[in-house]
N, C-alpha and C positions, 0 to 999 in steps of 0.2 A: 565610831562614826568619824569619817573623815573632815576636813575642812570644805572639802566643795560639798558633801551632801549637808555637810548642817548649814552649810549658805544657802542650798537651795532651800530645807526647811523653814529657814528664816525669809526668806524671801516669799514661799508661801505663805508664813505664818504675817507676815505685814501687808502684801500683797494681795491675796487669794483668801479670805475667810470663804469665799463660799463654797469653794472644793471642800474643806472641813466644815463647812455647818450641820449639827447634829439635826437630825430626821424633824423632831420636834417643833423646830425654829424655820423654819422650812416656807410657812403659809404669813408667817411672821413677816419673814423679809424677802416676800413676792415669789417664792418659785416658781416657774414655769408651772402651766397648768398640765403639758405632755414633754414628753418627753425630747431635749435637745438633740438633732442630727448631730451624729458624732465630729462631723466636718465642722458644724460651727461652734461644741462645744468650747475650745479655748478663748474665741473672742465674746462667746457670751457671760463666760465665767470671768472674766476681765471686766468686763461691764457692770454685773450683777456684784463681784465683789466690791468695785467704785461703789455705787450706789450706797449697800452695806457698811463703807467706811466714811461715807457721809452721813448716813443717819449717824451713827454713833461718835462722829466727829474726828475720827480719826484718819483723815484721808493725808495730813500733813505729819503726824504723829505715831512714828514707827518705833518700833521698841531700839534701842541702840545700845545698850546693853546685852551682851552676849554673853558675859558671865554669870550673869542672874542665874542663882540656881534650881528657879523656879522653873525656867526654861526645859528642865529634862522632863517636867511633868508637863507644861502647857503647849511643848511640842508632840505629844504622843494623838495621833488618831483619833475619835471619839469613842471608838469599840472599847478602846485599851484604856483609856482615861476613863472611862465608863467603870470600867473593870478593876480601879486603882482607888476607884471614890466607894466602890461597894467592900474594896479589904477596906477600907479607909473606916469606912462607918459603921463596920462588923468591928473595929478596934475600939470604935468609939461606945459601941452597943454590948461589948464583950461581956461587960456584969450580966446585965440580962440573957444574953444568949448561952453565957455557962449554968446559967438555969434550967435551960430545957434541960429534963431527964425523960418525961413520958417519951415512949417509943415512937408514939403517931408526931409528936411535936417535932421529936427532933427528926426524924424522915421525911416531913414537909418542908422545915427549915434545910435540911440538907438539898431537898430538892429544889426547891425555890433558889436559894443561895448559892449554892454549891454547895458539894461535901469540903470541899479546899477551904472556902470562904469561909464553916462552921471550923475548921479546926484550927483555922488562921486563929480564928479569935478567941477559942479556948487556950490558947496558948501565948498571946497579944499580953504585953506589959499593960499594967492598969498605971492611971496617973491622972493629973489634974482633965484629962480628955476624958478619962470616961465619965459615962452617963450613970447617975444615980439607977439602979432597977427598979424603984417605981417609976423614973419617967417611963417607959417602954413598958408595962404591965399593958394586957393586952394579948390576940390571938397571934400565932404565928403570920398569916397571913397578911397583917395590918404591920409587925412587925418587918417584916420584907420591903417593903414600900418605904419603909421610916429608915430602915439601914443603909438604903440607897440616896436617900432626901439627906440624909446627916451627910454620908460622903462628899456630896456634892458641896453643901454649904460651909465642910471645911478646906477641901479646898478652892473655895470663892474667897474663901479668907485671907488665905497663903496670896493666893494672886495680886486680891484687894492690894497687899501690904508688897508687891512689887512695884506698883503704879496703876494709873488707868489704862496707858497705852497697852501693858501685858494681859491685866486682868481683862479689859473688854472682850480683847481676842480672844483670851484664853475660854469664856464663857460661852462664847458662839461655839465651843465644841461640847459644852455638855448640855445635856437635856435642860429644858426649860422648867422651870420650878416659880410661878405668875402666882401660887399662892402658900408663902412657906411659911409656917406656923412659926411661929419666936422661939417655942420648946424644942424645934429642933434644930435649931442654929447651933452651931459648933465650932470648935477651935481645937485644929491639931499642931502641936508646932514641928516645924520644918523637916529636922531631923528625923523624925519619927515618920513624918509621911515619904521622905525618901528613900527611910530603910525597908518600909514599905515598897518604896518601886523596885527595890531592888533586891526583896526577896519573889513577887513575881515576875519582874521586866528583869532581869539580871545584865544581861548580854547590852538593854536600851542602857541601862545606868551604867554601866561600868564603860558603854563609850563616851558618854559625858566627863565622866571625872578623867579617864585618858584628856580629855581633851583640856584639861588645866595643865 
């Protein structure tokens, strides 16, 4: 990534939350009820993003640190952030998930997850991150929702521990989580969720670290 597009990300990313607001958050923080004329989409997304950086108080308070390394995960998309917190929380949920053996379990989980995402984590370092396997005892399908819920809250965590001004923004890109149970709060640390990006994002991560 060059220096003028990670300025423009950054500029989105302080500027524009609501071109990245995740689908969820959506009724949250006032979306149109139809859809924007493309001709006035830019100055409504200006507007609509103000708005959004005043509720959460951030209209004076822009991330100004650029080498925050958290920066290469809470500048990614929501698709792909989406997609980095489900490896994230298949690492976290590994014990359990290398349990499925029955043939129906594990071809629900594969399908549900990915077959990528189920092998991600048969093959995932264990460590102070993973999850005991009785927390997650439980059907496949209940388990799918929790691997996703875990990703996300580790990293809310990584963000937390950048600052408010990162972490807010960074959160307006992932799905909203209004009732997270405590059992599934989690903690990955840094390193681990970045070698995660960069065994799926290869090409996003290795322009960042260029970019030191």
């Amino acid at each position: 990534m060059n220096s003028a597009l990670f300025g423009a990300r950054m500029l989105e990313f302080n500027l524009l939350p609501s071109l990245t607001l995740h689908p969820s958050r959506h009724a949250a923080f006032g979306a149109p009820a139809r859809p924007v004329p493309a001709a006035c989409s830019p100055a409504w997304h200006r507007l609509w993003s103000a708005a959004i950086l005043r509720r959460l108080d951030l209209r004076d308070r822009p991330v100004v640190d650029a080498a925050r390394p958290e920066l290469a995960l809470a500048l990614l998309p929501p698709d792909r952030l989406a997609r980095v917190a489900r490896h994230l929380g298949a690492v976290c949920c590994a014990p359990r998930l290398r349990r499925a053996i029955a043939g129906g379990e594990v071809r629900e989980l594969a399908t549900a997850l990915g077959a990528d995402v189920l092998d991600f984590a048969r093959h995932a370092e264990t460590g102070p991150w993973s999850r005991p396997v009785e927390q997650d005892v439980g059907p496949a399908a209940a388990l799918v929702e929790r691997v996703d819920r875990i990703g996300r809250s580790a990293l809310r965590a990584l963000f937390q521990a950048a600052g408010p001004e990162l972490a807010l923004r960074a959160d307006l890109r992932l799905a909203d989580d209004p009732q997270t149970d405590a059992s599934e709060e989690a903690r990955a640390p840094l390193d681990l969720t970045l070698a995660v990006l960069e065994t799926i994002e290869p090409t996003w991560h290795s322009s960042f670290l260029a970019m030191r």
